[in-house]
PARODO-952851 format. One record per residue (C-alpha): residue number from 1; residue in three letters; chain; z, x, y. Coordinates in nm, 4 decimals, padded with zeros to 6 digits. Layout:
N
(site NUM,'ALA','A',(Z,X,Y))
...
This chain:
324
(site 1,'UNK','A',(02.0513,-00.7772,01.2519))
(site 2,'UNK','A',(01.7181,-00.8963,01.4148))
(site 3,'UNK','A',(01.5770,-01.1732,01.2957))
(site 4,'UNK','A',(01.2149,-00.9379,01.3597))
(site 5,'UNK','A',(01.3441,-00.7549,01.0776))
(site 6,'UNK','A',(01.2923,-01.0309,00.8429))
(site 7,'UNK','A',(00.9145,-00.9887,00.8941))
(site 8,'UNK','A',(00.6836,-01.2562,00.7214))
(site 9,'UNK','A',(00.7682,-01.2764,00.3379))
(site 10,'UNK','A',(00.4971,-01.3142,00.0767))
(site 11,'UNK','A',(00.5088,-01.5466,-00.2414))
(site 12,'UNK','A',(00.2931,-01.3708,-00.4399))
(site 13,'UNK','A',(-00.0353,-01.5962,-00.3168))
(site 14,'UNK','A',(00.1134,-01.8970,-00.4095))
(site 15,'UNK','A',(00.1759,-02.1857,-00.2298))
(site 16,'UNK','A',(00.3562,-02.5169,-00.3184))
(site 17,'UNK','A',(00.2278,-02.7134,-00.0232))
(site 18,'UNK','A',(-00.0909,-02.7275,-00.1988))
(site 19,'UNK','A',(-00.0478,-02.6802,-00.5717))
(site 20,'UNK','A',(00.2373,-02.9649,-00.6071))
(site 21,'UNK','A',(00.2683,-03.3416,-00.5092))
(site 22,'UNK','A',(00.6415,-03.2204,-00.3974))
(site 23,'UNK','A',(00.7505,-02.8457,-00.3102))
(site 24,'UNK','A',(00.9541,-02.7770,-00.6248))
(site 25,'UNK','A',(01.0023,-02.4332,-00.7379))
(site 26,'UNK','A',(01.1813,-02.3818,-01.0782))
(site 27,'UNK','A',(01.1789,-01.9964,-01.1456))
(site 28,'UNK','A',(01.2696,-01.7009,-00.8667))
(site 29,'UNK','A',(01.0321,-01.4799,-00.6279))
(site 30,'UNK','A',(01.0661,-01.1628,-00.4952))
(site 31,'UNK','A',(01.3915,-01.1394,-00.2889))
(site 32,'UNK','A',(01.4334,-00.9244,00.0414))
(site 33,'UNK','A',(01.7880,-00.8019,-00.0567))
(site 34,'UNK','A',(01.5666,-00.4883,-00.1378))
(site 35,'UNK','A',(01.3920,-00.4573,00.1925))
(site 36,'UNK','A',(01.6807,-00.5069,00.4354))
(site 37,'UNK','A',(02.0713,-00.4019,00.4374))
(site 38,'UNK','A',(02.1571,-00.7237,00.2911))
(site 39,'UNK','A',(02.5216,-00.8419,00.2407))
(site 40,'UNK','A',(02.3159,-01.1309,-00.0263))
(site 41,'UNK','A',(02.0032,-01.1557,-00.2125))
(site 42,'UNK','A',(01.7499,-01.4212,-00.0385))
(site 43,'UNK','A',(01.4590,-01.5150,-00.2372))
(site 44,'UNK','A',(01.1835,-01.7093,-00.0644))
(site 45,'UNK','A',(01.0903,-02.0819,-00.2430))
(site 46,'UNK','A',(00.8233,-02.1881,00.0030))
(site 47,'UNK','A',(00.7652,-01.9514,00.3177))
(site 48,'UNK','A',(00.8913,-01.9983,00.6879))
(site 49,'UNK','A',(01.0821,-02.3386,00.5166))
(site 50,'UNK','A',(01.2439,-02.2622,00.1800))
(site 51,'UNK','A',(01.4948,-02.0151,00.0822))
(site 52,'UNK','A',(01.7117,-01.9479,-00.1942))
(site 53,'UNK','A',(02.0584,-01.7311,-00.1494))
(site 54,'UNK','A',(02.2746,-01.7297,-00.5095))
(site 55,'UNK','A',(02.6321,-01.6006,-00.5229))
(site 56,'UNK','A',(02.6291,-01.5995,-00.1646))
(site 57,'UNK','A',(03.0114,-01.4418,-00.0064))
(site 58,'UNK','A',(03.1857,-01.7019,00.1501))
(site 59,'UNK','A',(03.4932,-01.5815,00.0418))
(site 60,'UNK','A',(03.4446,-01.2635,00.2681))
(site 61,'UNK','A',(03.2697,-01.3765,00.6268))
(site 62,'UNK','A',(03.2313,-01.0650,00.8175))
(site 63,'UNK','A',(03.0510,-01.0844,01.1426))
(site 64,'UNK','A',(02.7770,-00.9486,00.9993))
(site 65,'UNK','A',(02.7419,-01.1490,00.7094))
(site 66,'UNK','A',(02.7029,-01.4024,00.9508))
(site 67,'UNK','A',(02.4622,-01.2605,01.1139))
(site 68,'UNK','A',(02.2412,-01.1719,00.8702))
(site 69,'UNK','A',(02.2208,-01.4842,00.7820))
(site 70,'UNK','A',(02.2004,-01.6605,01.0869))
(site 71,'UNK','A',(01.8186,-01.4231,01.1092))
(site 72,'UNK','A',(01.7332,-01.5752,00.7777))
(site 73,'UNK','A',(01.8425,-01.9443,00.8390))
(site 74,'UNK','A',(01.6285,-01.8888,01.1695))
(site 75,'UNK','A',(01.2953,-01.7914,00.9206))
(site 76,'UNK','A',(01.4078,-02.0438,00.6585))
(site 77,'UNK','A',(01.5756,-02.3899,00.8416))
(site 78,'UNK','A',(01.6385,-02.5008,00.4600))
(site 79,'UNK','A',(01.8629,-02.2644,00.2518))
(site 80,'UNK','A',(01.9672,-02.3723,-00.1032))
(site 81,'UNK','A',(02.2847,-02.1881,-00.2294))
(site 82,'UNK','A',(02.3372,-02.1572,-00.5849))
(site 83,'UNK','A',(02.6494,-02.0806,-00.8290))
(site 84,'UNK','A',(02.8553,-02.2215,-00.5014))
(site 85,'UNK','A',(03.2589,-02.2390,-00.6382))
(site 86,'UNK','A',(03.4149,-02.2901,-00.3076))
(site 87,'UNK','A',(03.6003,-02.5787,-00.2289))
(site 88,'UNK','A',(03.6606,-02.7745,00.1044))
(site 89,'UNK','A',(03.8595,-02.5099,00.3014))
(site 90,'UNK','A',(03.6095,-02.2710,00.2420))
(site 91,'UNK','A',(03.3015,-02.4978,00.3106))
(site 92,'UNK','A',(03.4886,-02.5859,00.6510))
(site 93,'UNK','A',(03.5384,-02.2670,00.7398))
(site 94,'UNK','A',(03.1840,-02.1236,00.6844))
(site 95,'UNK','A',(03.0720,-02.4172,00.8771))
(site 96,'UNK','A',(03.2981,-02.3321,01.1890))
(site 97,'UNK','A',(03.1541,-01.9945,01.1917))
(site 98,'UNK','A',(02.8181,-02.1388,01.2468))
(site 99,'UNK','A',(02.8955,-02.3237,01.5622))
(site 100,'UNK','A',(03.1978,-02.6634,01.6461))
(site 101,'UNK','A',(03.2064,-02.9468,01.3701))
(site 102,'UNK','A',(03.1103,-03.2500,01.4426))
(site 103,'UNK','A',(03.2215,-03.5439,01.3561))
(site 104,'UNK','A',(03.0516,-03.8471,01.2261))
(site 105,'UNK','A',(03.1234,-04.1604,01.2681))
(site 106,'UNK','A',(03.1314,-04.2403,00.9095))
(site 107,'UNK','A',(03.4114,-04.0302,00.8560))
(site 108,'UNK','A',(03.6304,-04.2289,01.0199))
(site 109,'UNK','A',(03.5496,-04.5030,00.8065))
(site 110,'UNK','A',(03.4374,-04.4586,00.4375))
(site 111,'UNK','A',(03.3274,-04.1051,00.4231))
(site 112,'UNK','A',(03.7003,-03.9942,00.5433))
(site 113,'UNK','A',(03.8176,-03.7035,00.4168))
(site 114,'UNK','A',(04.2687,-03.7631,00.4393))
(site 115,'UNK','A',(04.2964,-03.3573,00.4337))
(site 116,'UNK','A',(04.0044,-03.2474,00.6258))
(site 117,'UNK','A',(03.8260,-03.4358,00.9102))
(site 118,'UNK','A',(03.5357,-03.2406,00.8972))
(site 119,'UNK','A',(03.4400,-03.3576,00.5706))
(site 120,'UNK','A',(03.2401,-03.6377,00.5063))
(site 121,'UNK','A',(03.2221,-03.7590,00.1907))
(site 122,'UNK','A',(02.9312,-03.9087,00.0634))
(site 123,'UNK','A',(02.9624,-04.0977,-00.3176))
(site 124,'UNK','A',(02.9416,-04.4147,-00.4770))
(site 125,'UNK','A',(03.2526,-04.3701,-00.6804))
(site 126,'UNK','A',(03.5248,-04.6033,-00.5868))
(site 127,'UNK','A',(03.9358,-04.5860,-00.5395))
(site 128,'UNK','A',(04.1886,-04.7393,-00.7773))
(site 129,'UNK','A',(04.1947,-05.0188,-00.5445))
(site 130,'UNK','A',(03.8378,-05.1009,-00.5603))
(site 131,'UNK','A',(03.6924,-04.9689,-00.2191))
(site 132,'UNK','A',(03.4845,-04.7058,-00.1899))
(site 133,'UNK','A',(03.5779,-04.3506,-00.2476))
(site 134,'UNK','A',(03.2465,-04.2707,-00.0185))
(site 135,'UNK','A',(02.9662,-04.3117,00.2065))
(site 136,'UNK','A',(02.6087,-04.4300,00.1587))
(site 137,'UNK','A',(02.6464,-04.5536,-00.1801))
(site 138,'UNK','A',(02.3891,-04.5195,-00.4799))
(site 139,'UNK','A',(02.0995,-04.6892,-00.2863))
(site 140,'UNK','A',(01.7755,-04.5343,-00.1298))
(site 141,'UNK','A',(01.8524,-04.3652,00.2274))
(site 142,'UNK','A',(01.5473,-04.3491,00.4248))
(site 143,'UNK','A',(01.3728,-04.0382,00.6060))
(site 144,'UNK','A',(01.5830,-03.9711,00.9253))
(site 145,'UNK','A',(01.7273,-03.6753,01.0859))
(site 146,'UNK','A',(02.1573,-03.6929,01.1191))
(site 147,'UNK','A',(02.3060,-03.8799,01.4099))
(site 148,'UNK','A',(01.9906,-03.8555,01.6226))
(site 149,'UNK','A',(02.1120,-04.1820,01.8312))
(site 150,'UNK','A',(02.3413,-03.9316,02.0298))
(site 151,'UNK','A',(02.2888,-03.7026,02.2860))
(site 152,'UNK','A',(02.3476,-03.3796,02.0895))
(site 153,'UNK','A',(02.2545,-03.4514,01.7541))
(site 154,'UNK','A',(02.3917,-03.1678,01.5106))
(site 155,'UNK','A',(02.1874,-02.8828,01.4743))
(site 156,'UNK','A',(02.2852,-02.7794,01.0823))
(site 157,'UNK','A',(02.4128,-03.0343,00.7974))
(site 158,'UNK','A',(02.5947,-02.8431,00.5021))
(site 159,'UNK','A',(02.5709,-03.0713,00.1411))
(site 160,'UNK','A',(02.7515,-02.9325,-00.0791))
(site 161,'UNK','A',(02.7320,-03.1089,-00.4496))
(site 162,'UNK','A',(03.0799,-03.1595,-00.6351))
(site 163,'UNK','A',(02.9758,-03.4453,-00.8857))
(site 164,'UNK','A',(02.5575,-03.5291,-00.9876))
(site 165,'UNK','A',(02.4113,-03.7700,-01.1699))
(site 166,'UNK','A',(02.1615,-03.7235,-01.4520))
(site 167,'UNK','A',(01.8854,-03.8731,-01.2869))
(site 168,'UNK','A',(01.8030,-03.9585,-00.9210))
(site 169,'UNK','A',(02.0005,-03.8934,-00.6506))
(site 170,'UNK','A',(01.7138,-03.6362,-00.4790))
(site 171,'UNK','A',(01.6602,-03.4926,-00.1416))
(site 172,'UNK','A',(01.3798,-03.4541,-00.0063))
(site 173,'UNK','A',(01.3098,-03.2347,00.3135))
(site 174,'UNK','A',(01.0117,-03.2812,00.5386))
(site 175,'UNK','A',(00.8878,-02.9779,00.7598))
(site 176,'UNK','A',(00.8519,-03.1485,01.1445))
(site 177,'UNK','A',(00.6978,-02.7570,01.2376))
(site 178,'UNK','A',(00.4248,-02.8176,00.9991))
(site 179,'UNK','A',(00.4359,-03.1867,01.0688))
(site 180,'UNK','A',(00.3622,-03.0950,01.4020))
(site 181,'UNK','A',(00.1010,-02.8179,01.3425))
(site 182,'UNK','A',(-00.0926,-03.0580,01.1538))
(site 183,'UNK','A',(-00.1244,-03.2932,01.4106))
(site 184,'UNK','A',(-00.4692,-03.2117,01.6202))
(site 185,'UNK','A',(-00.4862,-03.1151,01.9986))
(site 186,'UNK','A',(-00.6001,-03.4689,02.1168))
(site 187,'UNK','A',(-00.2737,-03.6361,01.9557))
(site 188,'UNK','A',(-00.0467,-03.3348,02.0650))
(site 189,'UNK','A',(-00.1636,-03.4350,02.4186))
(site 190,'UNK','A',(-00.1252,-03.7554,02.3952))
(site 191,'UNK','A',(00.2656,-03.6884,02.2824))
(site 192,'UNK','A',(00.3285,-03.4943,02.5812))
(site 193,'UNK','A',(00.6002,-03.6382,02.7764))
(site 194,'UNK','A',(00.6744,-03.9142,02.5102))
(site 195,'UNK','A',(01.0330,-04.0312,02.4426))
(site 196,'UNK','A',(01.1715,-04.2192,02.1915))
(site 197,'UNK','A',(01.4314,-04.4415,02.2746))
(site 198,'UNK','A',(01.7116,-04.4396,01.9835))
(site 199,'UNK','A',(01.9149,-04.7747,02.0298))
(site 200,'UNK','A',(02.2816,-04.6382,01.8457))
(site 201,'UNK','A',(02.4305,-04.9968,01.8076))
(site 202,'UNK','A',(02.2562,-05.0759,01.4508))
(site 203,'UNK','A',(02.2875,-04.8462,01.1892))
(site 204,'UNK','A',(02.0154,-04.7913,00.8586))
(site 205,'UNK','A',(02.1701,-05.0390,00.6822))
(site 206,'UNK','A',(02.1940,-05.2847,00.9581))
(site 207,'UNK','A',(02.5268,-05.2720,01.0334))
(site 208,'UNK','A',(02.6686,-05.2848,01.3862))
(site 209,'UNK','A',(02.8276,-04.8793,01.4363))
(site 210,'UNK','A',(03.1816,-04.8579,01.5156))
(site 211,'UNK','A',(03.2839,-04.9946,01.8679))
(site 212,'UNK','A',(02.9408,-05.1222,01.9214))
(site 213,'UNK','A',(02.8835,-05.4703,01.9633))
(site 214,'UNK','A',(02.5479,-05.6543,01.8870))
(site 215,'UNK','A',(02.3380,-05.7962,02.2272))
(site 216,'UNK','A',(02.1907,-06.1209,02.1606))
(site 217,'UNK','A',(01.8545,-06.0450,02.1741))
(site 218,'UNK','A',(01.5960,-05.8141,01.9720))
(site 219,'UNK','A',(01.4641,-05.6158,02.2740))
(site 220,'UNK','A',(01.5426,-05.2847,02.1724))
(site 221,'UNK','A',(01.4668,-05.0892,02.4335))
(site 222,'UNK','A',(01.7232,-05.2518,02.6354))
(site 223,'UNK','A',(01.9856,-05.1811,02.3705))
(site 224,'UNK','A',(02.2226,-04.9418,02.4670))
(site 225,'UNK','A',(02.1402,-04.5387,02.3191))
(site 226,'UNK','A',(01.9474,-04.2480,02.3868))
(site 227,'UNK','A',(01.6012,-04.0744,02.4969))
(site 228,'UNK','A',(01.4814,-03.7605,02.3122))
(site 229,'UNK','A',(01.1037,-03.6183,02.3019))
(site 230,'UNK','A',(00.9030,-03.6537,02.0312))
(site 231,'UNK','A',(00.8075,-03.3258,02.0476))
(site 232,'UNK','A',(01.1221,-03.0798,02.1239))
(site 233,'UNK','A',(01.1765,-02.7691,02.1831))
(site 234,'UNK','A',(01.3984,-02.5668,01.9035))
(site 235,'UNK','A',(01.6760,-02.3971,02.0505))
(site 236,'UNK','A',(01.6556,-02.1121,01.8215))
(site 237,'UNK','A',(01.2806,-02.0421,01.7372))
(site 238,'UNK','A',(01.1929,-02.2039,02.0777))
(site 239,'UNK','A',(00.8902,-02.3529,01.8842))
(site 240,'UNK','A',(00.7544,-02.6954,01.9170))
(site 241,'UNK','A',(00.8423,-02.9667,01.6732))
(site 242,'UNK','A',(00.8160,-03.3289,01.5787))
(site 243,'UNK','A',(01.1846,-03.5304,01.6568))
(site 244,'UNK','A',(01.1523,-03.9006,01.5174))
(site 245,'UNK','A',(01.5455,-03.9545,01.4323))
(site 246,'UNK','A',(01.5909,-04.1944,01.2419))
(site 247,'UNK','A',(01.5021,-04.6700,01.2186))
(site 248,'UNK','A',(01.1328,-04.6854,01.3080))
(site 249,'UNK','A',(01.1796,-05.0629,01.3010))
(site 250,'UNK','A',(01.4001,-05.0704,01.6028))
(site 251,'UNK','A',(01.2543,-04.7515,01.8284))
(site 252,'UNK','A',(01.0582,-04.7727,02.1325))
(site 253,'UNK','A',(00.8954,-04.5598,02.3297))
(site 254,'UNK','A',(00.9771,-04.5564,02.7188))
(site 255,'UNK','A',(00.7804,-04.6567,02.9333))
(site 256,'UNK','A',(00.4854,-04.7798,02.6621))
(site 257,'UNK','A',(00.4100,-05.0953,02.6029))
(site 258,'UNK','A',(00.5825,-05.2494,02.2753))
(site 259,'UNK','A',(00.2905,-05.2733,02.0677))
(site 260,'UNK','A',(00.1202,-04.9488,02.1515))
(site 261,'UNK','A',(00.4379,-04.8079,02.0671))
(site 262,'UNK','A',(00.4818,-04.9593,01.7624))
(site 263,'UNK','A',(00.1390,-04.8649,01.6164))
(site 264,'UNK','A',(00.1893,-04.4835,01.7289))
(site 265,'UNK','A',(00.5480,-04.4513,01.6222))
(site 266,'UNK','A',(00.4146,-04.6025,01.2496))
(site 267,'UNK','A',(00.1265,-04.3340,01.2681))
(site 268,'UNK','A',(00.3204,-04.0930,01.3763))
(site 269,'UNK','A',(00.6157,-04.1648,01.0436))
(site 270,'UNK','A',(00.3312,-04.1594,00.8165))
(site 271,'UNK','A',(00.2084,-03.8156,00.9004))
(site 272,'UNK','A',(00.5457,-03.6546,00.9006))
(site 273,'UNK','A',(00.6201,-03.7651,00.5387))
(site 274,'UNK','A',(00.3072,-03.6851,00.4358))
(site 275,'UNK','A',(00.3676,-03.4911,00.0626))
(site 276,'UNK','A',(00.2306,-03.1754,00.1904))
(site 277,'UNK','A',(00.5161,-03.1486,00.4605))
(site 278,'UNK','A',(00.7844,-03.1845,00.1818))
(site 279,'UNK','A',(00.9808,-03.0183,-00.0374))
(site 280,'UNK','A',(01.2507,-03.1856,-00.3237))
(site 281,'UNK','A',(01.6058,-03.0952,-00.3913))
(site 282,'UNK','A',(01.6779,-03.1881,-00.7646))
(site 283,'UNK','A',(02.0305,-03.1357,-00.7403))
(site 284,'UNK','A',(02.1828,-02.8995,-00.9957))
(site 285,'UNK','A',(02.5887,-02.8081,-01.0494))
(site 286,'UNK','A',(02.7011,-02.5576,-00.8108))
(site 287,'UNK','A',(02.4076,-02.6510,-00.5461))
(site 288,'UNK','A',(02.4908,-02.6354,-00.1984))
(site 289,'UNK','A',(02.1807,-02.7599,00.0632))
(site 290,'UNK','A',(02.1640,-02.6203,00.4618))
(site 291,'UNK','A',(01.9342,-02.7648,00.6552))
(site 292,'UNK','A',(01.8523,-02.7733,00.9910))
(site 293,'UNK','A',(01.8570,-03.0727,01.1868))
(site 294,'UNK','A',(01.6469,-03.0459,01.4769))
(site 295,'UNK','A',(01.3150,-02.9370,01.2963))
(site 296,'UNK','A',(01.3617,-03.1297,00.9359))
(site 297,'UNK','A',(01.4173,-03.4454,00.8544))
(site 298,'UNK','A',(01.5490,-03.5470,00.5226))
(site 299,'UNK','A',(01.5666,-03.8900,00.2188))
(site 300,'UNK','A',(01.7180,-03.9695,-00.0888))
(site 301,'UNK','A',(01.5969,-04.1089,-00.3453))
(site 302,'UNK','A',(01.8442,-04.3807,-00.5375))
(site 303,'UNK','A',(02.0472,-04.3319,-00.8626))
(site 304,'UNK','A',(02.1791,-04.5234,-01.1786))
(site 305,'UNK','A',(02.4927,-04.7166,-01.0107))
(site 306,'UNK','A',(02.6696,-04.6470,-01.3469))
(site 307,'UNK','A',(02.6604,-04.2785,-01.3193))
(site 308,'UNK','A',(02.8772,-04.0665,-01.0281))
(site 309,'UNK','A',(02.6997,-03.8624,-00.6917))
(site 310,'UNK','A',(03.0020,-03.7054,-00.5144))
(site 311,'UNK','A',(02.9494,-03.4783,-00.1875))
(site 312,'UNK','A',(03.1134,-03.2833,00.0670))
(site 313,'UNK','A',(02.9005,-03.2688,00.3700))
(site 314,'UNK','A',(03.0007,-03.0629,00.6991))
(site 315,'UNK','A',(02.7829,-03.0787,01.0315))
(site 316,'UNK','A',(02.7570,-02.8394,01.3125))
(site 317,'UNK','A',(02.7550,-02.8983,01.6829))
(site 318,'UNK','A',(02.3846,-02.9111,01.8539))
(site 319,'UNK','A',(02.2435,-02.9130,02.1773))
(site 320,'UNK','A',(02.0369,-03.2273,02.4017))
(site 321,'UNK','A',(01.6892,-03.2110,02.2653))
(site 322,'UNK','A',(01.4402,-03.0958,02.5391))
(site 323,'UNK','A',(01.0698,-03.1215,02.5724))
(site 324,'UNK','A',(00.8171,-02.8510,02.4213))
């Protein structure tokens, strides 16, 4: 099906990027299951961003299926799924019919999965023996898009909630389209050309990544890693968006002096995460998030360390960022 069939969908004149400190939405729109030959029912949370598919068929993939909502993931880069019951193999699966898994480097370490690599398992729940059962903890995770220090970061991420906690635990999804949009013509000029470079030998919480070992000096930009644009290209919707990755405290910008880059690169994070750019995911049982990776960039909030967060997370293959 088209993605031009999908056609610009309404919210009945309301719009959370103005009447809400974060995009929330607690109670359905209008779907389009009506207006299109739909295999699901899609209703709209926040328009050309948000989207909402419940009792979606992942037990029956046809190529169409697929493709219809492949045109709606293209309209809506962040698609909550509701009343999911799958389990891993069929989370896998769906993924792989989206485009090659990829596979973190975390789940070779704590976020393994023992009967399926693609998984990587996010908790703070710990084995019998004391280690832990997960990845990332119950701790804050800052705004960054997923393994941006490699060459082709993932294009989709697929979080699929087994165990929540009361309170906490949120994710929050910032719109780098309308980041960008936002931005006005003399600063999109001035990011013409930019790169970042994305040193990929420290990780968010400091640590040195696996086979990586730590040069003795805190010049970044001579740290071994990447170069992406600031503003890219997306493969899909071929429009212009903001890329920041992820660390602002250890990115440069090539070919800038350190201190001009520091101050833009700080400007630059501020505007991106500005409230009207984002939207919150207050998980729920049965909630499974999509989001894509090249024009969103995502956070979490922390949680009580008494209470359990377990998730099943499965990433999709992506292509080298290029300039808009």
């Amino acid at each position: 099906m088209p993605h031009a069939l999908l056609g610009k969908v309404v919210l009945s004149g309301h719009n959370y990027f103005t009447m809400q400190r974060w995009h929330t939405v607690r109670r359905p729109y209008q779907t389009i299951k009506e207006t299109l030959a739909m295999n699901f029912t899609v209703t709209p949370l926040v328009d050309d961003f948000v989207a909402e598919i419940p009792d979606f068929p992942f037990e029956s993939l046809s190529d169409e299926t697929i493709e219809q909502f492949r045109a709606v993931w293209k309209q809506y880069p962040l698609v909550r799924f509701r009343n999911v019951k799958i389990g891993d193999a069929e989370q896998v699966a769906f993924s792989k019919r989206l485009g090659p898994p990829v596979i973190h480097p975390r789940q070779l370490q704590q976020g393994k999965n023992a009967e399926f690599p693609e998984i990587l398992v996010i908790s703070n729940k710990k084995k019998v023996d004391g280690t832990a059962a997960g990845d990332l903890g119950d701790g804050e995770v800052n705004w960054h898009t997923d393994t941006w220090f490699v060459e082709r970061p993932p294009s989709a991420a697929i979080l699929r909630s087994i165990e929540i906690p009361p309170e906490g635990g949120n994710t929050y999804f910032a719109n780098m389209y309308s980041a960008y949009d936002a931005l006005s013509d003399e600063l999109k000029e001035r990011l013409k050309g930019l790169e970042i470079h994305h040193q990929n030998v420290i990780d968010g919480r400091g640590e040195v990544r696996l086979n990586k070992t730590k040069p003795d000096n805190e010049d970044y930009a001579t740290w071994s890693g990447v170069d992406h644009p600031i503003v890219r290209l997306h493969g899909d919707s071929k429009k212009p968006c903001i890329y920041l990755g992820g660390e602002l405290n250890r990115q440069t910008i090539v070919g800038m002096p350190q201190a001009e880059a520091k101050e833009l690169l700080a400007d630059l994070w501020a505007r991106v995460t500005e409230k009207r750019h984002v939207w919150v995911q207050q998980w729920q049982p049965g909630d499974m998030m999509m989001w894509d990776n090249r024009c969103l960039m995502h956070y979490r909030d922390a949680f009580d360390p008494s209470t359990s967060r377990l998730m099943h997370r499965t990433t999709v293959e992506g292509e080298r960022p290029v300039a808009a």
